[in-house]
C-alpha positions in Angstrom: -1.1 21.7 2.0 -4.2 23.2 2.4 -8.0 22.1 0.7 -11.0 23.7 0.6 -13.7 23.1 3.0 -16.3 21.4 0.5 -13.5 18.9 0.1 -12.8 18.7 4.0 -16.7 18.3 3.8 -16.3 15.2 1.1 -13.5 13.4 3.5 -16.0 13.4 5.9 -18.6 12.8 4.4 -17.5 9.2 2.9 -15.8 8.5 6.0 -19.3 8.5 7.5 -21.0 6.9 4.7 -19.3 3.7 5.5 -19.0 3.9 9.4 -21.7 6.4 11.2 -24.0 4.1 11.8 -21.1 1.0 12.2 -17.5 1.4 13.7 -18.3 4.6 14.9 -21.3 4.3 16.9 -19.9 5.4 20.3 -19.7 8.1 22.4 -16.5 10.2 22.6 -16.2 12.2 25.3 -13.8 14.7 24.0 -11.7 15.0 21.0 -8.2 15.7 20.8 -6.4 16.7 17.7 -2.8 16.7 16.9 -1.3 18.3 13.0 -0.5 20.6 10.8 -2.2 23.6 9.2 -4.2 21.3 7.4 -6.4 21.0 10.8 -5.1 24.0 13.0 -8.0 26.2 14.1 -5.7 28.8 15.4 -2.7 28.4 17.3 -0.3 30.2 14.9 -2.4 33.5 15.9 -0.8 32.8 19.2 3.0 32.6 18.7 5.7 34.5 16.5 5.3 33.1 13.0 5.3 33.5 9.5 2.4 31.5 8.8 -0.5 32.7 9.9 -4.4 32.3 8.6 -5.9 34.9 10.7 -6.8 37.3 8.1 -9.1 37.9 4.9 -9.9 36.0 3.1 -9.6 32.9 5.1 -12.6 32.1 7.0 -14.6 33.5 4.2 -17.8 30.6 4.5 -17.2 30.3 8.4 -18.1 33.9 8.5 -14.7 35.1 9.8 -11.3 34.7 9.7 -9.8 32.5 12.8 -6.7 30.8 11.9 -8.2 28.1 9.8 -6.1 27.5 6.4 -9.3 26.8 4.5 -12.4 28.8 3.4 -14.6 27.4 6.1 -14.5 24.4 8.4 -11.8 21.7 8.4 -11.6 18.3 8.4 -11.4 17.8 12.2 -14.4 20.6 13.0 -16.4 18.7 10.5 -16.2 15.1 12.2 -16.8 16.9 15.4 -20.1 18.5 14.6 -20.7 14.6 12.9 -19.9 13.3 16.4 -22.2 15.6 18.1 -19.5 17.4 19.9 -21.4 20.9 21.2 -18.5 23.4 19.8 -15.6 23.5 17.7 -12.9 22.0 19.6 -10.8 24.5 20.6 -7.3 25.1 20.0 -4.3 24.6 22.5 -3.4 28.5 22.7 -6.0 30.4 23.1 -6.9 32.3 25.7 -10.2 30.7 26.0 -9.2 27.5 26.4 -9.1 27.2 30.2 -11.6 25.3 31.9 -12.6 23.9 29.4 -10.6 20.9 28.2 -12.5 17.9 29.0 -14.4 17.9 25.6 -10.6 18.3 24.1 -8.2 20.6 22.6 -6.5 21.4 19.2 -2.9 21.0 19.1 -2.0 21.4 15.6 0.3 24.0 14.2 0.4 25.3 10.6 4.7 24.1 9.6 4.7 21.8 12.2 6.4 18.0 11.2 7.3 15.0 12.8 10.8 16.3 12.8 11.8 18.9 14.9 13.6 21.1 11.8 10.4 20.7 10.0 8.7 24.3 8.9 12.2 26.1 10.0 11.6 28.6 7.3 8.6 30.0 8.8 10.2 31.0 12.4 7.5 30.0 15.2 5.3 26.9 14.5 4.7 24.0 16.9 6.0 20.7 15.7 4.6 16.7 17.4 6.9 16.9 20.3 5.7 20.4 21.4 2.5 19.1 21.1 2.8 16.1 23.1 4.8 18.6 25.5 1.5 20.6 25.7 -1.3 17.7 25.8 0.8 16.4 28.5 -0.1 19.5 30.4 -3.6 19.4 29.4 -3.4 16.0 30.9 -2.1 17.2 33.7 -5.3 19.6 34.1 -7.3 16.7 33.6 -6.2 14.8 36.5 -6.4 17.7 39.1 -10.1 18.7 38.3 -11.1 14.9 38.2 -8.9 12.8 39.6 -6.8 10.2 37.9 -9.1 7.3 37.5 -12.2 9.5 35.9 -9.4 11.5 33.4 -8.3 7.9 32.6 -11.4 6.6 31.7 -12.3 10.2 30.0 -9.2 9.5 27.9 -9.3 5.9 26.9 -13.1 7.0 25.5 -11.8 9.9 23.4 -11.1 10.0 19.9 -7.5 11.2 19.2 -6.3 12.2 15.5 -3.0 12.7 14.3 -2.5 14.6 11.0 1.2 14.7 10.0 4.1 14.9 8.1 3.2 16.6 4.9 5.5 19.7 5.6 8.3 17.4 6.5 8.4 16.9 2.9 6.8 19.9 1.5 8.8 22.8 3.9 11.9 20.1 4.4 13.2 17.3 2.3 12.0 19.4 -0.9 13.6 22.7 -0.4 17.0 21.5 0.9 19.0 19.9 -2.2 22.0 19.4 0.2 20.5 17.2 2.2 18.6 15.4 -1.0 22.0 14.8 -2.1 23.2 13.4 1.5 20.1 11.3 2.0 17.9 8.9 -0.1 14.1 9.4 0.2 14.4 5.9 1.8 16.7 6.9 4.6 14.3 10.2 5.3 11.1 8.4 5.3 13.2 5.7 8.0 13.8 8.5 10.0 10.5 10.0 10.2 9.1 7.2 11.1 11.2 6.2 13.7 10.3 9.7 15.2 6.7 9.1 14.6 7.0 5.4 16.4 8.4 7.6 19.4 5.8 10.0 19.3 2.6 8.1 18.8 4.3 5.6 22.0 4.3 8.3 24.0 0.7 9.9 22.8 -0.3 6.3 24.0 1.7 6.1 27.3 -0.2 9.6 28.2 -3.7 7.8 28.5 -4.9 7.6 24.3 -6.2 4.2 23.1 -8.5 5.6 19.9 -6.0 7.2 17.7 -7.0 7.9 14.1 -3.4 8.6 12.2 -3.8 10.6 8.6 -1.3 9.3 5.6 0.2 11.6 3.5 -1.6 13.1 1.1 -0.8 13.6 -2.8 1.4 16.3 -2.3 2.7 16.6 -5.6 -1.0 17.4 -7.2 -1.3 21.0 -4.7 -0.9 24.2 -6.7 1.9 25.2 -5.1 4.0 21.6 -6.3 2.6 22.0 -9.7 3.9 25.9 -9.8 7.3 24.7 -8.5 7.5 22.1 -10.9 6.5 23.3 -14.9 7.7 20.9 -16.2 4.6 18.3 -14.8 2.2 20.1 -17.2 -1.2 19.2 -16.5 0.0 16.4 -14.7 0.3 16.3 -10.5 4.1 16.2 -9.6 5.3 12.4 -9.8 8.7 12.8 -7.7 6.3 14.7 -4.7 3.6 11.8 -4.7 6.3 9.1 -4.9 7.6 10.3 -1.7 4.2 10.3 0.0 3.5 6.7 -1.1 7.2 5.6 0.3 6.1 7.8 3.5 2.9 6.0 3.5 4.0 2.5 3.3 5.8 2.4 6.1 3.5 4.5 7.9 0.9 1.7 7.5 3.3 -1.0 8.8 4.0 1.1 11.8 0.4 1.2 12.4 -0.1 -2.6 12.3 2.7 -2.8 14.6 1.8 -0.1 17.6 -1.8 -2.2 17.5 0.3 -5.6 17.9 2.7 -3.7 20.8 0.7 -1.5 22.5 -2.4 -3.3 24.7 -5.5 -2.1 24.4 -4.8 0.1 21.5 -6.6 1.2 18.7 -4.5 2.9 15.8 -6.3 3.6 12.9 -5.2 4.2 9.5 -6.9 7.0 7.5 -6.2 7.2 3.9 -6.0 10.6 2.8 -4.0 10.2 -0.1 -6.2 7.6 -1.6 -9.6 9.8 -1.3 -8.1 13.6 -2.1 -6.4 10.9 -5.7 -9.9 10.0 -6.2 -11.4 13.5 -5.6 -9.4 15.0 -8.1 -9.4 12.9 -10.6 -13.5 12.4 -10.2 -13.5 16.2 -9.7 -16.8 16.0 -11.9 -18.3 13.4 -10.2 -17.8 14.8 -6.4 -19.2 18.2 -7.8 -22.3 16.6 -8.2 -22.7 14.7 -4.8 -22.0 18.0 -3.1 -24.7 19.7 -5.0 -27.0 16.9 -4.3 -25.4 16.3 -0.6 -26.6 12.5 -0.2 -24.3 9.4 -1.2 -26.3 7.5 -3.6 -26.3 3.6 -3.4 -23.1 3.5 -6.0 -21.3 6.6 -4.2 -21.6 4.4 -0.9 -20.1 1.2 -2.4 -17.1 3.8 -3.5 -17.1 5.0 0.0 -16.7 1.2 1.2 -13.4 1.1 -1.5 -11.8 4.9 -0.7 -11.9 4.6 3.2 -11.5 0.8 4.2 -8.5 1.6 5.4 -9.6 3.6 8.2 -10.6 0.4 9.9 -9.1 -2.3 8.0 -10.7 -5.0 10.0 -14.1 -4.5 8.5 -12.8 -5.6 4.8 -10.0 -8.3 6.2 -13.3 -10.1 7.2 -14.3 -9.8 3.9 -11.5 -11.8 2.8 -11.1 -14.1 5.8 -7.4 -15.6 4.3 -4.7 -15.1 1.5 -3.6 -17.9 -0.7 -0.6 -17.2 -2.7 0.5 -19.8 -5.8 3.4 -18.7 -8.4 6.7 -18.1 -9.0 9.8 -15.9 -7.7 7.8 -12.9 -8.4 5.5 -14.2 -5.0 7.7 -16.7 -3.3 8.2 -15.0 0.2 11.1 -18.0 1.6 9.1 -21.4 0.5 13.2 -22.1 -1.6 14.4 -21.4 1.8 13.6 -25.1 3.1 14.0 -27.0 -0.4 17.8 -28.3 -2.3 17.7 -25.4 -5.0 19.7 -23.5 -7.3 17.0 -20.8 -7.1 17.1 -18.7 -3.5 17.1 -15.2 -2.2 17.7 -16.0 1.5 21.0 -13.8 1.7 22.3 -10.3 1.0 21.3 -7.7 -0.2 18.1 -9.6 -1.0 15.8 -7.7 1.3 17.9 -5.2 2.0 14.4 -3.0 2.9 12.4 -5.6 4.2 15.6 -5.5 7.4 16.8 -8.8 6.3 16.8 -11.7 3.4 13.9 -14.0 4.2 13.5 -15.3 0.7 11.7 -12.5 -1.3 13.5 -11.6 -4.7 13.7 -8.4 -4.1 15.0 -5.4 -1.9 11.5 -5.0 -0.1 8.0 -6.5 -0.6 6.5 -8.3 -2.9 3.0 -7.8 -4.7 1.2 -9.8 -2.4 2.7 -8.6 0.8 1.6 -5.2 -0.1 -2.1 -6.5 -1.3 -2.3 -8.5 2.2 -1.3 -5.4 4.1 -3.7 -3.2 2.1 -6.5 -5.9 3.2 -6.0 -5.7 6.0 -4.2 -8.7 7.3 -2.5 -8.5 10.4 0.3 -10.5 9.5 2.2 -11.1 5.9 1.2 -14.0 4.2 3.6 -17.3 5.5 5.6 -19.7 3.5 3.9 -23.2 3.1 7.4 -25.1 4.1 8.3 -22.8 7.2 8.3 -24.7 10.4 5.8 -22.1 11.6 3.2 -22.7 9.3 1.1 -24.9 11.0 -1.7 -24.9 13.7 -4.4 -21.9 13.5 -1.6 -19.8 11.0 -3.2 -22.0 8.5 -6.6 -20.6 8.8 -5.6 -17.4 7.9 -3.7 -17.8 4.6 -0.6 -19.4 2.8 1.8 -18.8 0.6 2.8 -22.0 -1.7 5.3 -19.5 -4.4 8.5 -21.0 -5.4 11.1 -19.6 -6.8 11.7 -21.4 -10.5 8.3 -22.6 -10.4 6.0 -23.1 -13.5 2.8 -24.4 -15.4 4.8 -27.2 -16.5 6.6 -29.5 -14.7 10.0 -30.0 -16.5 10.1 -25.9 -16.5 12.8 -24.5 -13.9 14.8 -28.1 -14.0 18.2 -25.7 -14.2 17.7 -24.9 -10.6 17.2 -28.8 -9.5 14.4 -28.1 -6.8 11.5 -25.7 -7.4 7.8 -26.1 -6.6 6.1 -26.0 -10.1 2.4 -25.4 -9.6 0.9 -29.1 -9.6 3.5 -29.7 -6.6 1.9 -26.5 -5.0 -2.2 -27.4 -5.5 -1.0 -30.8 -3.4 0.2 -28.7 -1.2 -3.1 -26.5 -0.7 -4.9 -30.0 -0.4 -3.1 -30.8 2.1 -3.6 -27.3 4.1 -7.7 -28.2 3.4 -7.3 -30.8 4.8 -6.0 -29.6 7.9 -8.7 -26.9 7.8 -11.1 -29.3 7.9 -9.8 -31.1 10.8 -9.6 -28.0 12.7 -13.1 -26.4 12.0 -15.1 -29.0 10.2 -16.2 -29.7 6.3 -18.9 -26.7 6.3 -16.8 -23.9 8.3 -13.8 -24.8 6.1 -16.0 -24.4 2.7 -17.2 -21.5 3.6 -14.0 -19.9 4.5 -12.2 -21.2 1.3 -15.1 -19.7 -0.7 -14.9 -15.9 0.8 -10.5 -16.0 1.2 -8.0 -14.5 -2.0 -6.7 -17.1 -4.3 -3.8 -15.2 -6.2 -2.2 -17.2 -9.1 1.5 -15.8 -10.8 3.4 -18.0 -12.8 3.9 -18.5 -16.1 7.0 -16.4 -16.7 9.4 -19.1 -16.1 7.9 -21.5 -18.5 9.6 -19.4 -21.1 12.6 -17.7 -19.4 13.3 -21.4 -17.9 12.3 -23.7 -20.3 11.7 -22.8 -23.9 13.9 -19.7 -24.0 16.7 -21.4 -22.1 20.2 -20.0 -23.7 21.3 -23.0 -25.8 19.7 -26.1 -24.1 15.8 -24.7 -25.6 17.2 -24.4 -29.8 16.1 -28.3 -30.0 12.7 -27.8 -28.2 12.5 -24.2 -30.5 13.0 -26.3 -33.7 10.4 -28.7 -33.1 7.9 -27.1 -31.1 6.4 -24.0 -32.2 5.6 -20.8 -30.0 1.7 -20.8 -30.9 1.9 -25.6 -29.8 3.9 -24.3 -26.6 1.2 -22.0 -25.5 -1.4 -24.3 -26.5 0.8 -26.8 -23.9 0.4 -24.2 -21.2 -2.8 -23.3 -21.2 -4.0 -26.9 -21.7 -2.1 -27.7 -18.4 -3.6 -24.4 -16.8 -6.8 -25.4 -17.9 -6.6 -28.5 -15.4 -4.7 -26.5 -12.3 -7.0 -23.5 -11.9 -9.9 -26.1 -12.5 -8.4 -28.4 -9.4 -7.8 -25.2 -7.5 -11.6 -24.6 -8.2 -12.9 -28.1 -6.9 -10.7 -27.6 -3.7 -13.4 -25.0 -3.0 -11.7 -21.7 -4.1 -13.9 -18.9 -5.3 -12.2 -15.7 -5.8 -9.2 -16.3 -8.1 -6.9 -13.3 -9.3 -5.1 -14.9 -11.9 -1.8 -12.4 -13.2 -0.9 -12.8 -16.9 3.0 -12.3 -17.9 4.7 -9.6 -17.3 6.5 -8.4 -20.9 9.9 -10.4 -19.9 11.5 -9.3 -22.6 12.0 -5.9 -20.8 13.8 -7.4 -17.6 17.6 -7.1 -17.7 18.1 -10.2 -17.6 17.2 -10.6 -21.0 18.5 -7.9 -22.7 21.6 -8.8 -21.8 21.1 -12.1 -23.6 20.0 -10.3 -26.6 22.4 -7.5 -27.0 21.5 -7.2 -31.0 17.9 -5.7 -29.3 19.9 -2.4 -28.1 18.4 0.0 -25.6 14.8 -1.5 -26.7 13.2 -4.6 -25.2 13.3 -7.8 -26.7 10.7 -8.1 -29.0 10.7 -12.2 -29.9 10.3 -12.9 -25.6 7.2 -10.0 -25.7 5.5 -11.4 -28.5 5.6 -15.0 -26.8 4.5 -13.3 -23.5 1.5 -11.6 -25.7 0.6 -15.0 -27.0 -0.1 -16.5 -24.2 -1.9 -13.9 -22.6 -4.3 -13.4 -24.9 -5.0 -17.0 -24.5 -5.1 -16.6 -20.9 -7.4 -14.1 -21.0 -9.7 -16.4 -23.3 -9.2 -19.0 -20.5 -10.3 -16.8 -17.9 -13.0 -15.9 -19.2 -14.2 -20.0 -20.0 -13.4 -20.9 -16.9 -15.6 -18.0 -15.2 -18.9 -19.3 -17.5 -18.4 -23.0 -16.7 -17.5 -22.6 -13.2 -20.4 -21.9 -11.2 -20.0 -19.0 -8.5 -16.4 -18.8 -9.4 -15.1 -15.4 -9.9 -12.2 -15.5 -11.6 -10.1 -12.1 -12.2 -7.6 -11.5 -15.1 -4.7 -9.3 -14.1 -2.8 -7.6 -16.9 0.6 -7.2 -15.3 1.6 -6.8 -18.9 -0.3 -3.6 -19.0 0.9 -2.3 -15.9 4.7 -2.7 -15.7 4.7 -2.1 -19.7 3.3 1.7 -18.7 5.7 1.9 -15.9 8.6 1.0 -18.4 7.5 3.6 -20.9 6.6 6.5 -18.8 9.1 5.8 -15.8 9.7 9.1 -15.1 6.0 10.3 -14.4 6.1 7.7 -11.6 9.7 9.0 -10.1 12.0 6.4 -11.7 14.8 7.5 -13.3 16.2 4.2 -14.2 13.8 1.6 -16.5 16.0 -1.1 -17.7 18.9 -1.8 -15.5 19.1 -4.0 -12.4 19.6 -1.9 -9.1 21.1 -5.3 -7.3 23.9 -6.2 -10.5 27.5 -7.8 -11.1 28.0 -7.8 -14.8 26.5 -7.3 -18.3 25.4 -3.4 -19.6 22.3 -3.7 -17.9 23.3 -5.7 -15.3 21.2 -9.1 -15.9 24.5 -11.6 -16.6 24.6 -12.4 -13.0 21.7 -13.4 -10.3 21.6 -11.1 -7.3 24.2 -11.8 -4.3 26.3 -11.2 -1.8 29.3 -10.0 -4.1 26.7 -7.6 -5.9 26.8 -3.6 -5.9 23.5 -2.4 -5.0 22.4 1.5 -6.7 22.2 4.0 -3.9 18.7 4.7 -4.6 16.7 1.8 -4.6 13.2 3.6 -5.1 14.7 4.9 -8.4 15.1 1.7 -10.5 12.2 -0.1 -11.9 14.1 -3.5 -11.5 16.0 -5.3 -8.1 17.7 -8.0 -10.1 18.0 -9.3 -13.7 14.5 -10.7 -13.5 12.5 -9.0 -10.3 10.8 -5.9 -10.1 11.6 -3.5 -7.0 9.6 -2.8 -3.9 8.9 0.8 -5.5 7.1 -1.1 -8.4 5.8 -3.6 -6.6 4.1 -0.7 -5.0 2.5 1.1 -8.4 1.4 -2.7 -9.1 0.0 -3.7 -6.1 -2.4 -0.3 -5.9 -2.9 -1.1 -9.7 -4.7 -4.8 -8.8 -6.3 -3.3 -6.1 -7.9 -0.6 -7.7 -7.2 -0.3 -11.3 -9.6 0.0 -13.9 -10.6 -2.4 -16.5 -7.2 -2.3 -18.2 -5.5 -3.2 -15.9 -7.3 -6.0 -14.0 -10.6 -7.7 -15.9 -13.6 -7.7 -15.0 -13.5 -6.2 -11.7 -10.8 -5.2 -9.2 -9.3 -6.5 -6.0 -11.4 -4.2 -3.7 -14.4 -4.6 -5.7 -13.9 -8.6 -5.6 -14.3 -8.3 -1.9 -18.2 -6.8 -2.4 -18.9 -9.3 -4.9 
């Protein structure tokens, strides 16, 4: 996957935007690079290979062709120069580079992977381990020209990068079908990275502490994806990008967890895929800061959005703590610990998180995902865990349940549930103990700057009005437009409490079109292949009313900012265009025991679970997948206008 170098140039140049006077005001000694072709400055001119860059005309803008994959400089030679590094670092192989090592070497190899089969096709290429192999003799050089104390400190001081694991994908996965049948994108993202965990130890157990590691990039927009795949159109490859974001994911987690594991660490998470998205679909925009080369006032607030992840510290302090209210859709285990019809605490419920703790689903939910993308170290904990107390509290809660609603008879089929007046007492009673622990003033100020994220509302209908045969009473007296009215009369009064308990920044999710879950169509089998158009139009009522709320609230409420998220809109375009986001299946429950689409029967342990889990919009009869929960989750953190009103997760935090 290769870019040109005024786009190398752009990476850079927001990177530094944001953190060149901040984060990365320090001095690096040397700089030590580990990849692909993507930042190789020439070791393939070294070894026996079919993938070379050593020829015209590559190299054409650095005045000559050296091995680079790009018209001039690349990514790494560009944050060198930034850093003040004297010369290009130089790479592993060449001749050259004896003597010379203690300002750092390149590693990287065009075809190399993570995986040692990676870039077979092209003969000789130099994939992670070989590198490691080789920095551990650069190490060795190290020591016996300075001893090992002064090449320890030289190393702890020096800014490593890792860029990696495109061509697992692009010159592995993709061009074996054999092995696509044998494994599930799942398995082969597991097993890169448990390589990668192995690999990035060891880089660490060989003297590195500043590691910047590179995501994935949107493989399925490069030329060569598009060529492969005619049948995208305009459009950049779905299935290729899919994979990247299922890469990515985990690659994030593992991240998070080498900086919990590893002592005096710092790993480093650089979005790639994120900026090269937003540079090609702002082509126009980005053509005109490079003419202009300066970040105006607006390009650096984007910069702040595109590149928080690199240190994801600096926005987590931007929101200080998570507070999670709603339904099923959020509840990560609070059913766990209540007497309830409603629970997900056994298999194959979180059959991808490694083991049922609660969630609906076979993964993560929204707002694990959003906390993660945030920054937060840890996900989110449930209100009624034994754990949740002491200093945990400070840093967010999650007060979901499973059957929950606006109302408080909603859900009364599953006995207990938490409806949402049940979880504001709840919060007051966390306040409270905020305030005991850091006083009135500290504890105001960090309820006004944390995420308050409200979803519920779905259950008031599936659980309570649309009820199979218990709800034709309540339907015959009480109209759809007087049931609304009901709910938002009630949500008026909850989201004004949650207000004068010192909340500021409220995302508040509207509901989802339920009459596309299978759960329903299998109640409504005269609907056919098509949602169910009667629950829709009752989800479409209230939201518009919602939205008409939101908006109320936000006038009367001074220094609230309240955020309307149109879930509607989002999983309604990922029903009707499933397969431009790699689904294949947009209706049917991947977790099922009976009914055509699977929605007769809740999720259990007697279920049959689909083999491809990333492949299915829906887990259950009612619960989206991790896979969507992913497309959503990036959606409400940095959708436009139509999907979340008036501004967006990320650019809540700046308000």
């Amino acid at each position: 996957m290769g870019i040109s170098s005024y786009y190398h140039f752009l990476l850079v140049l927001q990177f530094f935007a944001l953190f060149g006077t901040q984060c990365l005001a320090q001095d690096f000694p040397a700089f030590f690079v580990f990849g692909d072709s993507l930042v190789d400055t020439g070791n393939n001119n070294y070894i026996v290979s079919l993938s070379k860059a050593n020829y015209v005309p590559y190299g054409i803008d650095f005045g000559k062709s050296t091995g680079r994959y790009t018209n001039g400089r690349t990514i790494v030679d560009i944050i060198g120069q930034e850093l003040g590094l004297k010369d290009f670092t130089p790479p592993y192989l060449a001749p050259s580079t004896v003597g010379d090592v203690l300002h750092g070497v390149n590693y990287a190899s065009n075809g190399g992977g993570i995986l040692n089969k990676t870039g077979f096709i092209f003969g000789g290429r130099i994939n992670m381990d070989a590198q490691l192999d080789n920095f551990a003799n650069t190490r060795q050089d190290i020591i016996s020209r300075i001893g090992n104390p002064a090449a320890s400190e030289l190393l702890e001081k020096a800014l490593f990068t890792v860029v990696m694991g495109s061509n697992d994908f692009l010159d592995n996965y993709l061009i074996s079908i054999p092995e696509q049948k044998l494994v599930s994108p799942e398995m082969f993202a597991n097993t890169m990275i448990s390589r990668y965990r192995l690999q990035l130890t060891r880089l660490y157990d060989l003297g590195a502490r500043k590691i910047v590691v590179a995501n994935v990039g949107p493989i399925g927009c490069i030329p060569f994806q598009r060529d492969l795949n005619p049948s995208a159109g305009d459009s950049c490859v779905a299935s290729s990008n899919q994979l990247a974001m299922l890469f990515n994911d985990r690659l994030k987690s593992l991240v998070m967890e080498l900086n919990s594991n590893l002592v005096g660490s710092k790993f480093l998470y650089a979005d790639a895929y994120r900026i090269l998205s937003d540079i090609i679909q702002n082509f126009h925009f980005y053509g005109m800061l490079v003419r202009i080369k300066y970040l105006s006032t607006r390009s650096y607030q984007i910069c702040v959005l595109q590149f928080f992840a690199l240190f994801g510290t600096c926005l987590s302090q931007n929101f200080p703590s998570n507070f999670v209210f709603g339904d099923s859709l959020v509840d990560t285990g609070n059913n766990n610990y209540i007497v309830s019809l409603s629970k997900a605490n056994y298999v194959p419920n979180g059959i991808d998180f490694g083991k049922p703790t609660g969630r609906y689903t076979n993964g993560r939910t929204i707002v694990d995902i959003i906390g993660q993308e945030l920054g937060l170290k840890d996900f989110t904990p449930p209100y009624l865990a034994p754990s949740t107390v002491g200093d945990v509290v400070l840093h967010g809660v999650n007060y979901a349940s499973g059957g929950g609603g606006i109302l408080n008879k909603t859900g009364k089929i599953f006995v207990g549930r938490i409806n949402l007046d049940a979880q504001l007492d709840n919060f007051a009673n966390t306040r409270q103990d905020i305030i005991s622990r850091i006083g009135g003033q500290a504890a105001s100020e960090l309820l006004g700057k944390a995420l308050f994220s409200v979803t519920i509302g779905s259950n008031d209908f599936l659980n309570n009005y649309l009820t199979p045969v218990i709800s034709i009473p309540e339907q015959k007296l009480v109209s759809p437009e007087m049931f609304v009215d009901t709910m938002i009369s009630r949500y008026r009064l909850q989201l004004t409490r949650l207000y004068n308990l010192d909340a500021r920044k409220i995302v508040v999710a509207n509901i989802g079109p339920i009459g596309c879950i299978p759960y329903q169509r299998d109640v409504n089998p005269l609907a056919g292949d098509s949602c169910v158009d009667k629950s829709n139009q009752l989800a479409t009522l209230f939201n518009v009313r919602l939205k008409s709320l939101i908006m109320e609230l936000s006038s009367n409420l001074g220094g609230s900012k309240f955020i309307y998220a149109d879930v509607y809109h989002i999983v309604s375009d990922i029903i009707g265009n499933f397969e431009s986001y790699g689904f294949e299946n947009p209706n049917s429950a991947c977790c099922y025991v009976a009914g055509r689409f699977g929605g007769v029967v809740p999720c259990g342990p007697t279920s049959k679970v689909c083999p491809n889990r990333s492949k299915y919009v829906f887990w259950d009869p009612y619960h989206p997948s991790e896979a969507t929960n992913v497309i959503i989750a990036n959606r409400l953190l940095d959708g436009d206008s139509n999907d979340i009103y008036p501004i967006n997760i990320r650019q809540l935090f700046l308000a």
